[in-house]
VOKE-147143 format. One record per residue (C-alpha): residue number from 1; residue in one letter; x, y, z. Coordinates in steps of 0.1 Angstrom, whole numbers, plus 2048, in hexadecimal, padded with zeros to 3 digits. Layout:
N
+-----+------+-----+-----+-----+
|  nr | rest |  xx |  yy |  zz |
+-----+------+-----+-----+-----+
| NUM |    a |   X |   Y |   Z |
...
+-----+------+-----+-----+-----+
This chain:
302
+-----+------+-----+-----+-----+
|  nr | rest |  xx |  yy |  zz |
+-----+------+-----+-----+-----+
|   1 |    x | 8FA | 7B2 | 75C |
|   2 |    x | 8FA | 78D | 758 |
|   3 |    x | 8DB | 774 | 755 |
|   4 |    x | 8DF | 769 | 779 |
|   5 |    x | 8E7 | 78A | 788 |
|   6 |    x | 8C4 | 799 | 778 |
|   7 |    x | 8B2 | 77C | 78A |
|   8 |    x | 8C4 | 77E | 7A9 |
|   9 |    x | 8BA | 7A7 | 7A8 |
|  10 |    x | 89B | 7A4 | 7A0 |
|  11 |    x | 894 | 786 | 7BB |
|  12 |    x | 8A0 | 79F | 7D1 |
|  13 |    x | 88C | 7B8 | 7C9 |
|  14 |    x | 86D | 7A3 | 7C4 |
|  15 |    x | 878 | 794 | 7EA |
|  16 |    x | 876 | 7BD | 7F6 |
|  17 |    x | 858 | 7C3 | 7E6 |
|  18 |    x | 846 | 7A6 | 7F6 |
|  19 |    x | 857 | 7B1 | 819 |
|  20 |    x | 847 | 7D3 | 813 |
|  21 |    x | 822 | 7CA | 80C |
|  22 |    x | 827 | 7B1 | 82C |
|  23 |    x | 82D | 7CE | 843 |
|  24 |    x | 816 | 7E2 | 830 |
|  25 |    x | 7FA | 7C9 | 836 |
|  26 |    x | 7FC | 7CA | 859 |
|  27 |    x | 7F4 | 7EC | 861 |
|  28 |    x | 7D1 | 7E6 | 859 |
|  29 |    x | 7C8 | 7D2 | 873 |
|  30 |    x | 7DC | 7E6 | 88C |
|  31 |    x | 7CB | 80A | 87C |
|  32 |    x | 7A9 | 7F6 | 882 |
|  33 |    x | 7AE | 7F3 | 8A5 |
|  34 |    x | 7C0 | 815 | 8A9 |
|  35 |    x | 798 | 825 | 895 |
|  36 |    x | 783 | 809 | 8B0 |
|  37 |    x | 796 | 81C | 8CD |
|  38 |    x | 78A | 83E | 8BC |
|  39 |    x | 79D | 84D | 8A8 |
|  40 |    x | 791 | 859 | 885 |
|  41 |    x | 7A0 | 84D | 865 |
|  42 |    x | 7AD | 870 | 85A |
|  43 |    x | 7BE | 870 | 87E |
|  44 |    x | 7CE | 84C | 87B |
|  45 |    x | 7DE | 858 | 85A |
|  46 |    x | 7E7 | 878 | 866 |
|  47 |    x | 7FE | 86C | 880 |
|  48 |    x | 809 | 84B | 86D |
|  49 |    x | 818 | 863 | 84F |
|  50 |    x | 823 | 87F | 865 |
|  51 |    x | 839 | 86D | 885 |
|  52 |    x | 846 | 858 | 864 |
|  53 |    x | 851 | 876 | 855 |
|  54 |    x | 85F | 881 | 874 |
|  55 |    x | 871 | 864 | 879 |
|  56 |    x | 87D | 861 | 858 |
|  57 |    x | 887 | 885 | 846 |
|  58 |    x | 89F | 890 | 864 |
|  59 |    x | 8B5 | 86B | 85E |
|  60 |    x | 8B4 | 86D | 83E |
|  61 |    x | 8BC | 892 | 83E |
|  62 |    x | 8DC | 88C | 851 |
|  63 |    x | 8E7 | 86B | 847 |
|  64 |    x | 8E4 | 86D | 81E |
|  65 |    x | 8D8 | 895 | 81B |
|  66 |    x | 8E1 | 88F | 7F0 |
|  67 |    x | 8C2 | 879 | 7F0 |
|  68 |    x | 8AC | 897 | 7FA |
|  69 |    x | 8B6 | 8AC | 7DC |
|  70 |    x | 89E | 8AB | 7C0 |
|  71 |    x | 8A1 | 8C4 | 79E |
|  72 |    x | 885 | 8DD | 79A |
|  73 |    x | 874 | 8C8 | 77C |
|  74 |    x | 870 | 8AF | 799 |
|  75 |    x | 85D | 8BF | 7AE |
|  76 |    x | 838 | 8AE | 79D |
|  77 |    x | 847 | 88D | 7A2 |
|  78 |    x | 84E | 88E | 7CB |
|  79 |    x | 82E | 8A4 | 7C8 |
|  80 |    x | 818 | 888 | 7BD |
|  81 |    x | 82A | 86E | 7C9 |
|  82 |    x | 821 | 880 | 7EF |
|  83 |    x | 7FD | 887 | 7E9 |
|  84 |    x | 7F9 | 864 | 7D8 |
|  85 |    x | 80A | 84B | 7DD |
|  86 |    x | 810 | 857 | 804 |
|  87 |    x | 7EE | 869 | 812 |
|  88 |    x | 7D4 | 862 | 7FB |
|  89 |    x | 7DE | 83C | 7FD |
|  90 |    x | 7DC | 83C | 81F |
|  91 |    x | 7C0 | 854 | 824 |
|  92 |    x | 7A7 | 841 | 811 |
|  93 |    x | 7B1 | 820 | 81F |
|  94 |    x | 7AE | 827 | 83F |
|  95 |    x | 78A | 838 | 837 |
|  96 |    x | 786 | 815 | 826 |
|  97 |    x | 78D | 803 | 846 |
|  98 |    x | 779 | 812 | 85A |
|  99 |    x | 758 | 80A | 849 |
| 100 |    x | 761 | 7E9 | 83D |
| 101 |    x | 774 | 7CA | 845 |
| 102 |    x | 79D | 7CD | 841 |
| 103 |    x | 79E | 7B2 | 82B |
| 104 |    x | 783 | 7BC | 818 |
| 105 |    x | 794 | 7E1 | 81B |
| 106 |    x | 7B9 | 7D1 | 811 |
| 107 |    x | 7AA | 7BF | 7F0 |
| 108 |    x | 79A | 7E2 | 7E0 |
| 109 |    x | 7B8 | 7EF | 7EA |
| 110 |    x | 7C8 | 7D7 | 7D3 |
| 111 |    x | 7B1 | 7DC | 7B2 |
| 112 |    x | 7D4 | 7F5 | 7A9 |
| 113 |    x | 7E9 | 7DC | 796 |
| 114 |    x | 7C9 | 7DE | 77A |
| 115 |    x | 7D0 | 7FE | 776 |
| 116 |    x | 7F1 | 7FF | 775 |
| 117 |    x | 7F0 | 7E8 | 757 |
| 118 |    x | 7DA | 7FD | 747 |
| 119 |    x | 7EA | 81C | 750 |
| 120 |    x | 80A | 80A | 73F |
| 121 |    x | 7F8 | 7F7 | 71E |
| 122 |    x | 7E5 | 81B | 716 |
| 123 |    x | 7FE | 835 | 721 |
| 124 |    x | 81F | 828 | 71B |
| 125 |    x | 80C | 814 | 701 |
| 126 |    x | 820 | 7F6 | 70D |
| 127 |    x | 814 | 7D4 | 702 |
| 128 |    x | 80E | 7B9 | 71E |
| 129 |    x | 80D | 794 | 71C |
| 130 |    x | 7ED | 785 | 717 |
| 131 |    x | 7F7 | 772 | 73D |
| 132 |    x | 7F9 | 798 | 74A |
| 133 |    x | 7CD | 79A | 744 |
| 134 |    x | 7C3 | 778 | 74C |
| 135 |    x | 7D8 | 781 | 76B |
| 136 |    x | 7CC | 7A0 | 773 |
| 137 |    x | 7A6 | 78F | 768 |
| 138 |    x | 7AA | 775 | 780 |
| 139 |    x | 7B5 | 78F | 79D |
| 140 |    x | 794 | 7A4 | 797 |
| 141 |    x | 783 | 783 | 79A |
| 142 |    x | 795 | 77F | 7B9 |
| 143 |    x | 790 | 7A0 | 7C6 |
| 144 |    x | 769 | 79E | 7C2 |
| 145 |    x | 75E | 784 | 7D4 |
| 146 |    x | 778 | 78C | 7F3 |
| 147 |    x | 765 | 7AA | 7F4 |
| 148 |    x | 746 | 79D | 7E9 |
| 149 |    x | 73A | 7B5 | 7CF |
| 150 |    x | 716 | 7A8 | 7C8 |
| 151 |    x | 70B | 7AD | 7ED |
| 152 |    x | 6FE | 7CF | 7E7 |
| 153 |    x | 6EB | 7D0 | 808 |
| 154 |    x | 708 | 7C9 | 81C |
| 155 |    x | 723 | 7E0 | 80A |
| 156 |    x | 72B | 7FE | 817 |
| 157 |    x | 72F | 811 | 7FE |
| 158 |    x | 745 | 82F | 805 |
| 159 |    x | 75E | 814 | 819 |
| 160 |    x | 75D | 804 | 7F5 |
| 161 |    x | 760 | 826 | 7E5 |
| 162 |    x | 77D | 830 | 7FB |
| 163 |    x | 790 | 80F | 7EF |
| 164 |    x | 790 | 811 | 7CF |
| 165 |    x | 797 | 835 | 7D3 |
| 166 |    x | 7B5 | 828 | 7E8 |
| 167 |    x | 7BC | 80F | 7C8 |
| 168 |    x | 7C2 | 830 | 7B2 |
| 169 |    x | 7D8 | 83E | 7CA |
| 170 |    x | 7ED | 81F | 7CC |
| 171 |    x | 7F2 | 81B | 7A6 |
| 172 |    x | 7FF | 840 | 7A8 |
| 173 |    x | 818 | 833 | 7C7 |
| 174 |    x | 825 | 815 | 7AB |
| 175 |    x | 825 | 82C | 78B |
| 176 |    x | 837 | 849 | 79D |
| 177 |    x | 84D | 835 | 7B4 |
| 178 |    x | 85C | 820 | 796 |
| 179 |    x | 865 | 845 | 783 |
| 180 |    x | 875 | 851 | 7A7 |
| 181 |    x | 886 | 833 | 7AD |
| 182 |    x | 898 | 831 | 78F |
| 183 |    x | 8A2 | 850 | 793 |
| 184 |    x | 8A9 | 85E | 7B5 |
| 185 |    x | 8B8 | 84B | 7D7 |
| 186 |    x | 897 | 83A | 7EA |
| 187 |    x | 89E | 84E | 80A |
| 188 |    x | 89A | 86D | 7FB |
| 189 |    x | 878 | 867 | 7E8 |
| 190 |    x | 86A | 856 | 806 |
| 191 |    x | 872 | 86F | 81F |
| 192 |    x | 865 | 88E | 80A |
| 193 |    x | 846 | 876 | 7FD |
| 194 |    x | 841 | 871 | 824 |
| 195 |    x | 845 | 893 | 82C |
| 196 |    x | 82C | 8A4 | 810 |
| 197 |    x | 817 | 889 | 81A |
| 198 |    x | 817 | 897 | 83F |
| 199 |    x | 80F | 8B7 | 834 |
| 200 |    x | 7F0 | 8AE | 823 |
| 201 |    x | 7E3 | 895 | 839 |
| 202 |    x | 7E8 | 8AD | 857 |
| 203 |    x | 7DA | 8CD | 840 |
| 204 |    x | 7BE | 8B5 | 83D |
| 205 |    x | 7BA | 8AA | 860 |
| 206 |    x | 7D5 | 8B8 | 87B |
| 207 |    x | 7DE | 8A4 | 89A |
| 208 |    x | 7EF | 8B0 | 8B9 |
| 209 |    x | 7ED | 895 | 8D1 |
| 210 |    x | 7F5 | 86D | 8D2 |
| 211 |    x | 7E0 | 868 | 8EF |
| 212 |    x | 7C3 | 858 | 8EA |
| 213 |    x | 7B1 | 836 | 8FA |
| 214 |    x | 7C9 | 816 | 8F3 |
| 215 |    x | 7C0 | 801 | 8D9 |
| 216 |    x | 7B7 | 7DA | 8DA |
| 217 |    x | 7C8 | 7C1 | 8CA |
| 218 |    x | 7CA | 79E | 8C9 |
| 219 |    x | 7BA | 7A0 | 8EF |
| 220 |    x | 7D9 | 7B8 | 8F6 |
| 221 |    x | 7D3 | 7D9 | 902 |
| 222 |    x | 7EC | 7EE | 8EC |
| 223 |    x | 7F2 | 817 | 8F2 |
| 224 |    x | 7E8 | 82A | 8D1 |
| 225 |    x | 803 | 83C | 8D2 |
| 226 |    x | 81E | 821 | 8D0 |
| 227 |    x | 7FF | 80E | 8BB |
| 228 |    x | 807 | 830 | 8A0 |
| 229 |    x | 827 | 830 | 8A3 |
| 230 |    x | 830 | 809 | 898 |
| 231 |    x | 812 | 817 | 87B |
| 232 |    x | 829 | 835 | 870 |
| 233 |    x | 84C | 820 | 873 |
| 234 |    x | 847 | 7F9 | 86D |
| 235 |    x | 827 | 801 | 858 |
| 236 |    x | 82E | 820 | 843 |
| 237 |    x | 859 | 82B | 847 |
| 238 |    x | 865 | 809 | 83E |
| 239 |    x | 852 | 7FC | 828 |
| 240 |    x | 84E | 819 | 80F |
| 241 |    x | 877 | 819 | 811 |
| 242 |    x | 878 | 7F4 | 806 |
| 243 |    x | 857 | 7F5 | 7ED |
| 244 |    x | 86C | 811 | 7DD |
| 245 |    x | 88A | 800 | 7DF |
| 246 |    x | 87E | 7E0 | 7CD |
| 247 |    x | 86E | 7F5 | 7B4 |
| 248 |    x | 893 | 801 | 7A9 |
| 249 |    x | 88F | 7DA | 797 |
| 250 |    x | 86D | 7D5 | 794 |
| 251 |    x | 854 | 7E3 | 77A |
| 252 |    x | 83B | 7F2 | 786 |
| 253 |    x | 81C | 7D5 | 779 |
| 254 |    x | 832 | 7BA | 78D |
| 255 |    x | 833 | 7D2 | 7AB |
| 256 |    x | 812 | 7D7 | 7AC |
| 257 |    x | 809 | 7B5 | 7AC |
| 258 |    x | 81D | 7AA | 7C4 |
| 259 |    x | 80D | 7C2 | 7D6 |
| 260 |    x | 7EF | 7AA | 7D6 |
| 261 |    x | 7FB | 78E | 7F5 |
| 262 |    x | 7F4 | 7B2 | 809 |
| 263 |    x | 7D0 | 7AA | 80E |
| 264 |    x | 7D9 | 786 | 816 |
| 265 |    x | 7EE | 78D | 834 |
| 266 |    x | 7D8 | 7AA | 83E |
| 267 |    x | 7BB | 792 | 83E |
| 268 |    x | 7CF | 77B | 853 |
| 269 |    x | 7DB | 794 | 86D |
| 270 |    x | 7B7 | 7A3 | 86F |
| 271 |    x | 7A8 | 77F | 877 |
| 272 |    x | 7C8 | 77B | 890 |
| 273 |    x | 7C3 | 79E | 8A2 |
| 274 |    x | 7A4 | 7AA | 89B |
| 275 |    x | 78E | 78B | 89B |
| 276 |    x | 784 | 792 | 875 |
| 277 |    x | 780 | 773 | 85E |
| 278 |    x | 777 | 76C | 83A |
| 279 |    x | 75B | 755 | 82C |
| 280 |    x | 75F | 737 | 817 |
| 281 |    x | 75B | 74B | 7F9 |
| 282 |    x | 772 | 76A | 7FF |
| 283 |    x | 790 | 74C | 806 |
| 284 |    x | 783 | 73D | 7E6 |
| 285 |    x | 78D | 764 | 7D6 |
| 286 |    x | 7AE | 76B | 7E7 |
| 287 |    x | 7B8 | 747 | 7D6 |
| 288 |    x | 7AA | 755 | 7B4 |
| 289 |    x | 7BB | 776 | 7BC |
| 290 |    x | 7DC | 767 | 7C4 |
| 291 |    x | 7DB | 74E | 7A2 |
| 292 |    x | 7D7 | 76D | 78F |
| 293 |    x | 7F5 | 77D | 7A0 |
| 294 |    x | 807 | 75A | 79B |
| 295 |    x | 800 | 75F | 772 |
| 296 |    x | 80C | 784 | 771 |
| 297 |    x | 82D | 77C | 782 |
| 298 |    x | 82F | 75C | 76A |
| 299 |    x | 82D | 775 | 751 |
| 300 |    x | 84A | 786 | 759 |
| 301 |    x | 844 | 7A6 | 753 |
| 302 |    x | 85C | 7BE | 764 |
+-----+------+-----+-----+-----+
């Protein structure tokens, strides 16, 4: 593979990733409204995983049915990749965002490209450029004052909790999903990852009904079911297929830090539907956040 046809892969890949974490971002604002109308987190992720499953498994099942076989030895990897980087990433960001503010909710979402690089510089014992840290120290910066860490009287702390509970969940989706992806067709680990998912979420929490009150947003009065099912196709389905796509190309660090204009666009769609805005100072981090995702990419790691 040539010089030019490496860049113009991984451009394309770093163009999917990017497309993913947009589409990703925008089911927080829409599962904020969805929880206002009255639905319970563990609900909202309940129904978002399983009608995505739903959707997904039978297509892929009879349009590429290869993709869903997976050796025995495998069986850990679509395992964890299900109850990672599928429910519990989900689950605890949606507890997240019901306590506290989705931008707020997106950014300790978004601590997961620190550990990643640690998981990577003290597990695979890989060494990263000195750009990788002041990168990755610039983002935790960043992510600090968007959520604003030293208000201790105004933090909730289990929505915080939740987050970064979410953030360990995530780096599991990047470590995990660049192992399947280099190995196995994207279909196939996405629908069983969705599907395994399903069955925990739903063990957890099971849901028989998509009735419910409709959901508000942007002044528009939206039904929760149709509200659930643009969560489980244009905000779960098709974005895991292209993050895990671009991830075929894309280490697993640079993933994950792309990962980080997520709580930028969520911020923006939560201000745009929800009515939810940022102070001087949490814009001040999301431009320190983003710099430090600017030096990691520089870095060209992956």
């Amino acid at each position: 593979m040539g010089v030019l046809e490496t860049r113009t892969t991984k451009g394309t890949a770093t163009g999917l990733s990017l497309l993913s974490w947009v589409l990703f971002a925008g089911s927080g604002p829409v599962a904020k409204a969805v929880m206002a109308a009255g639905w319970s987190p563990v609900a909202v992720t309940s129904m978002r995983i399983a009608v995505a499953a739903l959707v997904l498994v039978p297509v892929v099942a009879v349009l590429r049915p290869r993709a869903l076989v997976f050796a025995r030895g495998e069986v850990w990897l679509l395992v964890g990749y299900g109850v990672l980087g599928v429910a519990g990433v989900q689950l605890f960001f949606f507890v997240a965002v019901s306590r506290v503010p989705v931008g707020v909710a997106m950014v300790l979402v978004n601590a997961a490209p620190v550990l990643v690089a640690l998981w990577v510089r003290v597990v695979r014992r890989t060494r990263l450029p000195r750009l990788v840290w002041l990168g990755i120290g610039l983002a935790l910066a960043g992510l600090a004052l968007v959520a604003q860490l030293w208000q201790v009287d105004r933090l909730d702390l289990l929505g915080v909790a939740a987050g970064l509970a979410s953030a360990v969940c995530s780096a599991g989706y990047f470590l995990l999903g660049e192992h399947g992806a280099s190995r196995h067709d994207s279909f196939g680990i996405t629908a069983a990852g969705l599907a395994i998912g399903a069955v925990v979420v739903l063990a957890v929490s099971p849901v028989w009904t998509l009735s419910g009150p409709p959901a508000m947003l942007g002044g528009l009065l939206i039904p929760a079911w149709l509200a659930v099912l643009a969560l489980a196709i244009f905000g779960t389905a098709v974005p895991y297929l292209v993050g895990l796509r671009a991830l075929r190309d894309l280490s697993s660090t640079r993933a994950s830090v792309l990962a980080l204009v997520e709580p930028l666009v969520a911020a923006g769609l939560a201000w745009l539907l929800l009515g939810q805005s940022l102070g001087a100072v949490q814009l001040a981090g999301a431009a320190v956040l983003l710099a430090g995702a600017m030096l990691v990419q520089l870095a060209g790691v992956g």
